[in-house]
Steps between C-alpha positions, in 0.01 A plus 500: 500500500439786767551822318499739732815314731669385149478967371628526892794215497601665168487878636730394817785297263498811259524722845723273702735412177479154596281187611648469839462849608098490334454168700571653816361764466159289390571275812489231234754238380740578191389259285108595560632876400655354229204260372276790513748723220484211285138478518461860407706458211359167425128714473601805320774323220759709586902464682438764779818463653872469430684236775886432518623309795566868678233690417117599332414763265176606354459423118359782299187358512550391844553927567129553320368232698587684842364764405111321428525289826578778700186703390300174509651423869366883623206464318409164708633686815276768455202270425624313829498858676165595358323152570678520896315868495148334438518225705575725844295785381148542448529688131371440177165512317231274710178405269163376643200387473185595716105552471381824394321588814688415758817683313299824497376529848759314675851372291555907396562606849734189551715530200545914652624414778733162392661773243538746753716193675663336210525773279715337245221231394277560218140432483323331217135453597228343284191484611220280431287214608557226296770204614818571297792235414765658726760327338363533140404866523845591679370680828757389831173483707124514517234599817188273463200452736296219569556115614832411286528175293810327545713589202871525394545856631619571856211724728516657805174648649537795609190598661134385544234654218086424648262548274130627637148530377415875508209739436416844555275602767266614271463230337457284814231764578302477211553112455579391851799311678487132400587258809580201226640454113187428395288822559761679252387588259670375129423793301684736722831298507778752401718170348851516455624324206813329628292394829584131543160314676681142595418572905248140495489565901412825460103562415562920404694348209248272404252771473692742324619253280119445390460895488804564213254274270280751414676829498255680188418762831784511702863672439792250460856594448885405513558803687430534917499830545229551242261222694621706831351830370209324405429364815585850649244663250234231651482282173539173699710276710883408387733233637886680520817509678562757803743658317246661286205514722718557817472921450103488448413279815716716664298817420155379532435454109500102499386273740644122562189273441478106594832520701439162601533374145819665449740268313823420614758723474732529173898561514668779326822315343847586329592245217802464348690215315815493734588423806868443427732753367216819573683836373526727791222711372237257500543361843516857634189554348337163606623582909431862471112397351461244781546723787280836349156340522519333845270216648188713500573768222355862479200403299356284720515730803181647460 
């Protein structure tokens, strides 16, 4: 039984005073208008409605029951109004996902300026640099970097992320500019904790993945930026995005070393579990996202 068209078949004989008049008024046959009053009173036990060959009349109970539908008909109309609202408007409270770094130097600025366009979206950002269950942990999307797995989650790269092998000039002063992996030196590898080292084509990966195995003198962590201002303060050599090393090359305090090794390039990507049925806000934040960074973005152009 359809509810909702058996409460509206019932509201139009009670307003009509009779099947006929409901019926066309429905665009439906009489006896459809009809089966769906019996139905109703079929569910809820009760005679709703007095017929005579001339005419219909509301029982008493059939008078308290007009009153329920109608509140439960506006109530679904207003849901219906509400829901229409979401879909053609970007509104409502957006959460996601993205690594600390990036989100502090770069994702801040962003979400300013998509508020200042869609003001009636809500952020909800949580930052860190672990992989999270988008689905599990409730966020509508995530931004993660690197060479994506196949998975169950839409993505959408959005822009490229390199990563470089930097020093300070200082330190390539005191300890010279190596021309090949293997005149690093291991004890001076600023590692990053998350760094993954499966590159088999690529010998700067085999080296460094060599150097992380004894660390008892060097400075690891699961943080860039602290392995950038290490490298800055001369302590030794760090592998790391342009986004965080982008600023410091530019202004003379890090130098790009082994260029030639430089791995391939990473993506920046938007995941999501949906492609079907997107609310409004999320795909305005997925197209407005895609066109900010552009094909060579701001902290590469150094």
């Amino acid at each position: 039984m359809d509810r909702i068209e058996t409460m509206k078949a019932f509201i139009s004989v009670s307003e009509e005073g009779g099947f006929t008049r409901a019926a066309d008024k429905l665009e439906m046959s009489n006896q459809l208008v009809s089966k769906y009053v019996s139905d109703l009173e079929e569910y809820l036990g009760v005679r709703l409605l007095n017929r005579t060959t001339r005419s219909v009349s509301l029982t008493e109970a059939g008078e308290q029951c007009v009153l329920h539908i109608k509140q439960i008909l506006e109530r679904i109309g207003d849901m219906e109004s509400g829901l229409g609202d979401l879909k053609n408007q970007a509104q409502g409270l957006l959460r996601i996902n993205a690594p600390v770094s990036f989100s502090i130097k770069h994702l801040s600025i962003l979400i300013s300026d998509f508020k200042e366009q869609y003001p009636l979206v809500g952020i909800n950002l949580q930052l860190n640099d672990r992989k999270v269950d988008v689905v599990d942990e409730g966020f509508d999307l995530a931004l993660r970097i690197g060479h994506l797995k196949s998975s169950s989650l839409i993505a959408k790269r959005i822009t490229t992320i390199r990563l470089v092998l930097v020093a300070s000039p200082e330190y390539l002063e005191k300890y010279g500019t190596p021309e090949h992996p293997k005149q690093l030196i291991p004890a001076h590898y600023l590692h990053y904790d998350y760094m993954s080292y499966d590159h088999p084509s690529n010998p700067l990966f085999d080296t460094l993945k060599q150097s992380i195995k004894d660390q008892a003198t060097s400075i690891s962590s699961n943080n860039g930026d602290i392995l950038v201002n290490a490298a800055i303060a001369g302590q030794g050599y760090a592998l790391q995005p342009t986004f965080l090393v982008g600023e410091a090359i530019k202004h003379g305090k890090l130098k790009i070393i082994l260029k030639e090794y430089e791995p391939d390039a990473m993506g920046l990507y938007v995941v999501y579990p949906h492609r079907n049925l997107m609310a409004n806000k999320l795909r305005t934040f997925i197209d407005f996202i895609s066109r900010y960074y552009g094909d060579t973005p701001i902290w590469d152009q150094f």
